[in-house]
N, C-alpha and C positions, 0 to 999 in steps of 0.2 A: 568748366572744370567740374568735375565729379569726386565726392568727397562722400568716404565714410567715415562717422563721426561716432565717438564713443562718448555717451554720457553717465557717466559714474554716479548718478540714484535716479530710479524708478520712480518711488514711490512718494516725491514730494507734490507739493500742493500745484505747486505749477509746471512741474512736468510735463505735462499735455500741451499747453499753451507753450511751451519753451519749442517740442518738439515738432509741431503746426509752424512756430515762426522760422524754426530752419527749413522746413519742407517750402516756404513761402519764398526762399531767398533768390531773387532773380540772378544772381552771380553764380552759382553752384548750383550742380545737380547733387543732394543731398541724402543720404541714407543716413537711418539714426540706431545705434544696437544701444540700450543700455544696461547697467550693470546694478548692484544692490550688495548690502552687505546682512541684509535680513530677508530669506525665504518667506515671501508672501506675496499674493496677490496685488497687482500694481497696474494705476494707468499704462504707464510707461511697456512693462510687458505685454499687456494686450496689443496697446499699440503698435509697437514693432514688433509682435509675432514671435519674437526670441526672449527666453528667462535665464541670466546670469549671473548665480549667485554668487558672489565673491567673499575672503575673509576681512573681516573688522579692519580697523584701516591699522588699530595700533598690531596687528599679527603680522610676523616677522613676513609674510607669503602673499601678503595684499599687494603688492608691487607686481610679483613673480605672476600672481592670476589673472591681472590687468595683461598683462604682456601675454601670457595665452591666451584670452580672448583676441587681445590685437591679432597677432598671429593668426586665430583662424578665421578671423572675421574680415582679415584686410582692410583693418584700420589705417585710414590716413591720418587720424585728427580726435585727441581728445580733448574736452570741454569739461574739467576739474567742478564740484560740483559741491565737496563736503571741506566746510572750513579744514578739520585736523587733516586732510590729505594735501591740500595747497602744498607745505612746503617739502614733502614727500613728494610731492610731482616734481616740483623744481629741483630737488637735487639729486632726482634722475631721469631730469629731463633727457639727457646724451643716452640713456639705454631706449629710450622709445625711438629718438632722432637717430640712433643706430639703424632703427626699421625702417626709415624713413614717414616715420609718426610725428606730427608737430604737436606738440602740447601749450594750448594758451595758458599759463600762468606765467607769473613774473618771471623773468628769469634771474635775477640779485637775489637769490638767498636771502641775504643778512635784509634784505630791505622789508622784502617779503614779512619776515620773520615777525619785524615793526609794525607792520600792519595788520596782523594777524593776532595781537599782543594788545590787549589794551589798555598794559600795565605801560611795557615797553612804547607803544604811540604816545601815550598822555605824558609820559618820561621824553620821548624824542620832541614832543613841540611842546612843551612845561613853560616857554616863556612867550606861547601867542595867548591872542585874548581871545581864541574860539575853543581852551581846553576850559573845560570848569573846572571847579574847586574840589581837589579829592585825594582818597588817601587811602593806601593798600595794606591791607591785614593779611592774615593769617594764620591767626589763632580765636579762638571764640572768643577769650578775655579783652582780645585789641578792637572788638566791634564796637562795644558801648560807649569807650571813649572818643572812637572816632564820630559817631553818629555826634554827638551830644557838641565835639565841635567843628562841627557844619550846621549846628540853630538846631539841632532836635531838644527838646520837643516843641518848640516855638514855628517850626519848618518842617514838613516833610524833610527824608532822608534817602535817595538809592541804591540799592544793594546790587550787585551782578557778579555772577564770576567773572574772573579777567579772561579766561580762556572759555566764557558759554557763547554759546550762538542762537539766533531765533528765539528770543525773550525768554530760552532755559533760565533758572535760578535768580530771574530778575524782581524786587520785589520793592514796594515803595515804603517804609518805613515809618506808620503816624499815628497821630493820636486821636485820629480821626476816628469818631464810634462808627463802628464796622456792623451793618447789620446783615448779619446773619445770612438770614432767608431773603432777600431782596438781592443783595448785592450780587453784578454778574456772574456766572460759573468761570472760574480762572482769577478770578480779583487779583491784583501783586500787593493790593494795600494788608498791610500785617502791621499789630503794633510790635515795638521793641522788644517787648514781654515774650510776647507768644514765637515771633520771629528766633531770639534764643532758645526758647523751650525747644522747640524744631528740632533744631542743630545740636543739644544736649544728647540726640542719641544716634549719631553719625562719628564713628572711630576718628573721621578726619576729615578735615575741612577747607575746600580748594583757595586760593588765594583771589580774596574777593576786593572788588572794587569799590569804595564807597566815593559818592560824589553828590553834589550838590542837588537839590529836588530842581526841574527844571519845568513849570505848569504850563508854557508857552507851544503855541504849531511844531510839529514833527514834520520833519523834511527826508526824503532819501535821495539821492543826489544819483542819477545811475550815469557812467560814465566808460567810455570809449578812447584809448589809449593807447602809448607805444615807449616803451623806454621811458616816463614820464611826460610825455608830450600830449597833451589830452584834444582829442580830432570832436567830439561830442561831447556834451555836459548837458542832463537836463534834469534839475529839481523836479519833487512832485508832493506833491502836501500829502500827508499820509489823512486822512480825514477819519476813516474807521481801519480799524485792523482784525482780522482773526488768524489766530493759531500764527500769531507774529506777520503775517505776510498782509498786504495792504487788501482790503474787499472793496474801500471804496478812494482814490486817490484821483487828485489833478494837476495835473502838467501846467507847470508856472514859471515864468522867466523871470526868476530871482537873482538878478545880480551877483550881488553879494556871497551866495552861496555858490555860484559859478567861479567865482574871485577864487573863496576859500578851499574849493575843490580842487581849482586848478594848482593853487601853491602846494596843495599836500602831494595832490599825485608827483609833480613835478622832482618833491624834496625826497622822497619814496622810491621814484622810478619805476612808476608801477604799471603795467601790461595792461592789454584787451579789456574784457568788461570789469570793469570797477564799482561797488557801491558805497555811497557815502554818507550817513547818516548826521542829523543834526536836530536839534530842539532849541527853539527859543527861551531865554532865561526870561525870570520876568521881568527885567530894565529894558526887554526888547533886543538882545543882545543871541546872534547865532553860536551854539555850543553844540562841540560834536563829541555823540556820541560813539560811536562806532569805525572803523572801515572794515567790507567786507570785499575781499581781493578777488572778489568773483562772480558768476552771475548772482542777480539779485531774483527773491521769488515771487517781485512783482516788475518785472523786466518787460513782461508785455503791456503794461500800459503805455508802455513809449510806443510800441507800435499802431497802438490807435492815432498816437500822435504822427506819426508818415513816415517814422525810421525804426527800421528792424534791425536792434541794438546785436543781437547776434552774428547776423552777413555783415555787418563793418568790421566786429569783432576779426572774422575770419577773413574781411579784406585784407586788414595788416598785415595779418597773420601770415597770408600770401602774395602779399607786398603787390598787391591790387590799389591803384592809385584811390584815395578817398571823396569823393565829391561832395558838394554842399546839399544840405537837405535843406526844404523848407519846412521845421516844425510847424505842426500845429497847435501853438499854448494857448491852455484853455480848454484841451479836451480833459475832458473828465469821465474817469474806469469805476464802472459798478461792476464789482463780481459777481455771479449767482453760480448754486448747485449745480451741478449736475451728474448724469453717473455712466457708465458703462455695463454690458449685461453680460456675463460670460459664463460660459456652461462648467463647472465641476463636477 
C-alpha cells in the first residue's frame, strides 16, 4: 500500500529521524510532504524537497491550508504533530475523511481534550496514587501560598503551565544557592523571589500547575494504540535530555509503568502513537507527569530497539492486522549533532 503522509512541523528536533523511520516502514510505500507554521529553514523541507508554510494553528485558516495542501498533494494520511492542533484535528477529522484522508489522532474529543489538559487529567484520575500532590493557580498572588503548602521552602517546588508543552515555562522552585556562572544554560531552578519578580511584568499569567518536586528517574512511556486498547507499550529512562527531547535514553521493561500506561490509555481511549511521561517520587513511588497524545520527539529510540513505533501506528490505522515484535530491552539511544548543507 502506498501512502502519502502529511507531517504538520518541519522544523523539530526529530523530524529527520521521524521522517527515515517512515521511509523504513516495510508495510507501506511512503512519501512524506511536511508543513510549518514558521517560514524558515528546516530539516524536514530539505528533506522532502517541498516548503509549506501554513498559518498559526490558533488562525481561524490553519485548518482550511492543511486541506489545500492535502488537496494538491494527494494526501492520504496526516500525522498531527503540534500539541494545540490535536484537538483541532479531531474535531475535523470528517472534513479530511471527506477526502478520503485518515487523520491519526484520537478520535473522542472530550477524551482527547483530558489528555491534552494537565489540569483537566490530574482532575480525571485525582483519586490514583500515580497523580502527585498539586494545585492550580491563576493569579500571581495564589502561587506563594501554593508553593509554601507543598514543603517550600524545606522542598523544592514545580511550576508548569497546564497547557505548555516541551519543558516550555517549567521551572523547579528552591532555595537552593543558584550559581550563576556554573550552572547549565536553560537551569528551571529559580528561587521563589526571583521566579515572582519574572512574572511581575507579564499583563497575564497562564493557569499554572503547581505540584510536588519529584528528584526520582524520568520515564517516557511511548505507546501504540486503538480505541484504548494498547497493542505496544515501551518505557525508556530518559537519562539526559536536551531542548526537552531525550539525547541520551534506555529501553527498559518496567512493569509497573506498562500496568499504569495501559490503565490510562484505556480510561482515555486514546489512538495511534501515545506518550507517557512519569517520574519517580522519592518513596520510590511512579508519578505522572504529563500525556502527550501524539508522537513523541524521542520515538526513534524504540526503533533501535526492533519496532518502528510509526508503521504499527499506521497498521491500525489501516486495520492491518498487528504482529508480535520482539523488543530489544536494554538498548540504549546516544543522540549526536549533525547537520545538513543547503545552498541560499
Amino acid at each position: 500500500m502506498d501512502l502519502k503522509i502529511l507531517w504538520t512541523i518541519s522544523g523539530s528536533m526529530g523530524t529527520a529521524a521521524d521522517i527515515e523511520m517512515l521511509k523504513q516502514a516495510k508495510s507501506f510505500g511512503i512519501d512524506v510532504v511536511t508543513t510549518d507554521v514558521e517560514d524558515k529553514d528546516t530539516a524536514g523541507f530539505v528533506l522532502t524537497g517541498k516548503k509549506y508554510i501554513v498559518p498559526k494553528i490558533k488562525d481561524e485558516k490553519y485548518i482550511h491550508a492543511l486541506l489545500e495542501v492535502c488537496k494538491k498533494e494527494n494526501i492520504t494520511t496526516i500525522i498531527p504533530q503540534y500539541t494545540d492542533e490535536l484537538l483541532l484535528m479531531s474535531e475535523n477529522a470528517d472534513r479530511f475523511s471527506s477526502l478520503g484522508i485518515k487523520v491519526l489522532v484520537t478520535e473522542d474529543t472530550q477524551k482527547l481534550n483530558i489528555a491534552n489538559s494537565k489540569d483537566k487529567l490530574y482532575n480525571f484520575f485525582k483519586d490514583r496514587d500515580f497523580v502527585p500532590k498539586y494545585t492550580i493557580v491563576s493569579a500571581i498572588d495564589s502561587i506563594k501560598p501554593a508553593v509554601l503548602n507543598l514543603g517550600y521552602p524545606h522542598v523544592p517546588v514545580c511550576i508548569k503551565p497546564v497547557n505548555g508543552e516541551g519543558g516550555k515555562g517549567f521551572r523547579i522552585i528552591t532555595e537552593e544557592k543558584i550559581d550563576i556562572f556554573n550552572t547549565p544554560p536553560g537551569s528551571p531552578k529559580v528561587s521563589l523571589a526571583a521566579y515572582l519578580n519574572q512574572l511581575q511584568d507579564l499583563e497575564n499569567i497562564p493557569q499554572l500547575l503547581v505540584t510536588e518536586y519529584l528528584p526520582g528517574t524520568e520515564y517516557s512511556v511511548d505507546c501504540v494504540c486503538k480505541n484504548g486498547i494498547t497493542y505496544f507499550c515501551i518505557p525508556r529512562q530518559r537519562i539526559e535530555t536536551s531542548m526537552g527531547v531525550s539525547s541520551i535514553s534506555l529501553i527498559e521493561k518496567n512493569e509497573e509503568l506498562i500496568e499504569y500506561s495501559k490503565e490510562i490509555i484505556a480510561a482515555l481511549k486514546l489512538s495511534y502513537n501515545v506518550n507517557i511521561q512519569f517520574k519517580y517520587s522519592e518513596d520510590g513511588k511512579p508519578k505522572l507527569i504529563e500525556i502527550n497524545p501524539r508522537v513523541s520527539g524521542s520515538l526513534v529510540a524504540n526503533y533501535g530497539a526492533g519496532i518502528n513505533m510509526l508503521e504499527e501506528a499506521l497498521r491500525l490505522a489501516y486495520d492491518l492486522p498487528v504482529e508480535d515484535i520482539d523488543i530489544k530491552w536494554g538498548t540504549k539511544m546516544i543522540r549526536h549533532w549533525s547537520q545538513i548543507f543547503i545552498k541560499v
